[in-house]
N, C-alpha and C positions, 0 to 999 in steps of 0.2 A: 490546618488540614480540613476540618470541618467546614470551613466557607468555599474550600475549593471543591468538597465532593456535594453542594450545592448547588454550582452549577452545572452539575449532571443529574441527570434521571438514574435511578437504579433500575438494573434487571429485573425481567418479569419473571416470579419465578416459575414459571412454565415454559418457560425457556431449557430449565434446569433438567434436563433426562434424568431419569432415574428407574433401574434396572429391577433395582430389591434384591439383589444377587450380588451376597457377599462373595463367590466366584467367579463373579463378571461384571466387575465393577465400572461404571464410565463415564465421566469426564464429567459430567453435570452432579455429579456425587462429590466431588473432589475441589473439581474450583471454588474457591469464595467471592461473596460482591460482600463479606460485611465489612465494614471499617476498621474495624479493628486488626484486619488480618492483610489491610495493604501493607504494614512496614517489612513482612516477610517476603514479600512476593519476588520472586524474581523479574515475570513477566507479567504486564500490565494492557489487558485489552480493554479497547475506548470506542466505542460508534460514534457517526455522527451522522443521523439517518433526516439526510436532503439532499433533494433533486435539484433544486434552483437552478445550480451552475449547468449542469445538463439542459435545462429546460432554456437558459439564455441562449446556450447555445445550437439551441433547435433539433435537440434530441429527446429521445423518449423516456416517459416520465416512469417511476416504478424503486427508482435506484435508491428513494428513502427509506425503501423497507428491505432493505438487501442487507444491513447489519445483523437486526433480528433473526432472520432469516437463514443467514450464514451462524449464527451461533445455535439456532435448533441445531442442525447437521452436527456442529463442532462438539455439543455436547452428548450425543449420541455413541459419538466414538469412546473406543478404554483408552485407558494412561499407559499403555502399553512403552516401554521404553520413553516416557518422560519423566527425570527427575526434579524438572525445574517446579518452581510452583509459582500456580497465575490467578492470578486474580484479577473479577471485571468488573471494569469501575464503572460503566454502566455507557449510557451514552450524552452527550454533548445534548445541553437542551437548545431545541432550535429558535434563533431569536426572530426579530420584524425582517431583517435584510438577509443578505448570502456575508454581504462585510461584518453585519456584527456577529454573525456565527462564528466566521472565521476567527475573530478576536476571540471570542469566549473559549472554542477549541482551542487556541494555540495558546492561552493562558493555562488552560489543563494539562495538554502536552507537552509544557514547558516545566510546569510543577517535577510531572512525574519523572520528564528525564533530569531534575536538577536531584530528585530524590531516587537516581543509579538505578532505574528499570529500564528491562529493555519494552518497547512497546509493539503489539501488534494493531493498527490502525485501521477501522472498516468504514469505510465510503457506501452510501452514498456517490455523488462524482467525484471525477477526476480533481477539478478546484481543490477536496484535501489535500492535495500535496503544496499548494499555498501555504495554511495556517502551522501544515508539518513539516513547513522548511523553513518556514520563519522561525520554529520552536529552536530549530536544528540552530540557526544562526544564530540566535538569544544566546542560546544555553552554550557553544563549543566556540563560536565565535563566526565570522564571516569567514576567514580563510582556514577552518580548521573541518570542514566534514563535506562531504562528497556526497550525490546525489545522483543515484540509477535511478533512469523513469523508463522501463520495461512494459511496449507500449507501440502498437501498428500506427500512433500519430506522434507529433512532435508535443505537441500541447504549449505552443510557443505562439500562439495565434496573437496577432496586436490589436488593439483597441478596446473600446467600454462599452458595456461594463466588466468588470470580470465576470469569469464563466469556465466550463469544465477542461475547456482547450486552451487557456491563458496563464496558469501556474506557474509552470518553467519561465517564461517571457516577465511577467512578474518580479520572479524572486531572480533574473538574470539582470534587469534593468535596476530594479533596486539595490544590485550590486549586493544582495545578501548571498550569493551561491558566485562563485568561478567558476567562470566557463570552461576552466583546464581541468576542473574538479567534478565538471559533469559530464554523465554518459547518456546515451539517448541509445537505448538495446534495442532491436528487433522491431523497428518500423518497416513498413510495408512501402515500397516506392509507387504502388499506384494509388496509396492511400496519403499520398506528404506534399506538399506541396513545395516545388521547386525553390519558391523565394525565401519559405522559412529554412528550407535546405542549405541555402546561400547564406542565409542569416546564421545559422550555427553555424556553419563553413568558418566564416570570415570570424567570429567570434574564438575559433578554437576549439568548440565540445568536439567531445569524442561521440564519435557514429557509428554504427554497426548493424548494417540493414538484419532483416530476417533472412533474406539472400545472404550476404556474408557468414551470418551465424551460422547457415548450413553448409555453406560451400568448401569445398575440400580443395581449391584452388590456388596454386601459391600465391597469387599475391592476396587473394583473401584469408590465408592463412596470417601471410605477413601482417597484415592489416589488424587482423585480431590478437596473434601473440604481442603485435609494438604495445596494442592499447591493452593486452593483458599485463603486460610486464610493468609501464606507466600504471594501470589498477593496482595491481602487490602492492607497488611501493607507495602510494597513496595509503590504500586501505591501512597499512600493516604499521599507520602512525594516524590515521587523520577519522573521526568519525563518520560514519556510513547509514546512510537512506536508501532502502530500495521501496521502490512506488510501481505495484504491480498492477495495471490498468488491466482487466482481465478479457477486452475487447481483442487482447495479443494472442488472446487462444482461440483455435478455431472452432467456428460455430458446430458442429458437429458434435464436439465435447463441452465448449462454455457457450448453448442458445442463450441463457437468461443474460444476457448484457445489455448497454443501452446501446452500442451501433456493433450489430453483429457480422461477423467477416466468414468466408467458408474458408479462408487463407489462413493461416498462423501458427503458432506455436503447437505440439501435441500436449497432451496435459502431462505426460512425463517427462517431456524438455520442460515445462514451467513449473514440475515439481523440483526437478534436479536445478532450477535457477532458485527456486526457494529455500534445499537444501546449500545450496551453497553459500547462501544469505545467513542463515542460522551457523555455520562452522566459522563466517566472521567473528572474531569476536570483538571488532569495535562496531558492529551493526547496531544501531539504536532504534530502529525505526525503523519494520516493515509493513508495507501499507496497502491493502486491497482495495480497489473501486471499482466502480461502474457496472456492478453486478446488477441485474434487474429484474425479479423474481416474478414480475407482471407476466414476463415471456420465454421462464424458465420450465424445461421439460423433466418434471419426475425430480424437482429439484438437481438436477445434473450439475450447473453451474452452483451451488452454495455450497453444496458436498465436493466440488474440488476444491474450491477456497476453504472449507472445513480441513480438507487431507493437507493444505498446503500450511495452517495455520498448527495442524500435528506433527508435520516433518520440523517446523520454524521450531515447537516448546521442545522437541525432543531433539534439536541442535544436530 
């Protein structure tokens, strides 16, 4: 265990809020980064604070300090209604490439879920759902865990090198993920592009625009109970990733992202999609990205990913 919390950076401990108010106790008083106090943990938070994959792919740069960032807010808050106990293991140190980052995270992430934690994961880009679905395929197998990417794009784009919109394509071509075991939530049709639309089409993933998510419609109704009812029975035996690209909420509520939308999710449909992640209990892996603090107002955007990482410990 020692060579592996090596290749992490430990928290800064200013990071850590602290109140001094044995009556108002919160959250940066309570969590632990020492070593000794992983084997208890239940819940295990991990950074990995780089832009790269963003920046290959010609978006705005900021998204490496968006882990930090999101953990001042996260620690600010009380333990109000959470029993679990979490401990941060710090973050992913970043290597010379985006590839060998990715290696180094997914050797960490793989530790921790072979050592029965559930983990929350901060991005940095979207690309972390690469290294944290490879961990997923390691550890549970190829055909045994399922993967929500909750997200106004597909992130299925093809070609090199990899980059923040490549992950899903990725781990679909390397045949680490089924396509019948993957959902693509709340994309935006004037943000996706037709071919890669056709390309999950013909593959089998389950789809479900932002349009359908909202629509009261029967056959959009139908459309979401078929792939509700196919979800239960998957989840309620197979392990579960949900990958919350927070580009899905709208800019109004989350400005600090890297490609920000006026369209999307409100941040209490993304909290109730959070809660519903946490009442899984074969969820191993919840993952925030693309947060980007360069263009964040009043930290708006790190304090909802803070609220949503307090609904996930408090299940």
């Amino acid at each position: 265990m020692n060579e592996l919390f090596q290749t992490a950076s430990r928290p800064e401990e200013s990071l850590f809020f602290r109140k001094n108010d044995r009556n108002d106790v919160r959250l940066g008083e309570i969590v632990s980064a020492r070593e000794e106090d992983y084997p208890a943990a239940d819940i295990v938070i991990i950074g990995c604070p780089q832009d790269e994959g963003v920046i290959r792919n010609n978006g705005r740069e900021g998204a490496r300090l968006a882990p930090d960032a999101i953990r001042r807010e996260f620690y600010k808050l009380t333990p109000f209604g959470i029993k679990t106990k979490i401990f941060d293991f710090g973050n992913t140190i970043i290597k010379n490439t985006l590839e060998e980052t990715h290696e180094a995270h997914c050797r960490i992430v793989t530790q921790i879920l072979r050592d029965e934690k559930r983990i929350i994961s901060l991005g940095g880009g979207n690309d972390l759902s690469y290294p944290d679905g490879c961990a997923m395929s390691e550890v549970f197998g190829k055909s045994n865990w399922i993967a929500i990417n909750i997200d106004a794009h597909f992130d299925v784009r093809a070609g090199e090198p990899r980059n923040s919109g490549t992950p899903y394509r990725q781990l679909l071509e390397e045949k680490l993920l089924k396509p019948d075991y993957f959902y693509e939530i709340g994309f935006q049709p004037q943000l996706a592009s037709p071919v890669y639309y056709r390309y999950l089409q013909n593959l089998g993933v389950n789809l479900i625009s932002l349009d359908q998510l909202r629509s009261r419609e029967t056959a959009d109704l139908e459309i979401r109970e078929l792939i509700r009812q196919k979800f239960i029975s998957h989840s309620s035996s197979l392990s579960t990733f949900f990958g919350f690209d927070i580009d899905a909420v709208r800019s109004s509520e989350a400005p600090g992202v890297s490609a920000p939308n006026p369209f999307g999710l409100r941040a209490g449909e993304f909290l109730t999609l959070v809660q519903f992640a946490a009442k899984l209990t074969n969820t191993k892996i919840i993952e925030f990205t693309e947060v980007n603090p360069n263009f964040d107002i009043d930290n708006r955007t790190a304090k909802l990913v803070a609220v949503g990482m307090h609904k996930f410990c408090a299940g």
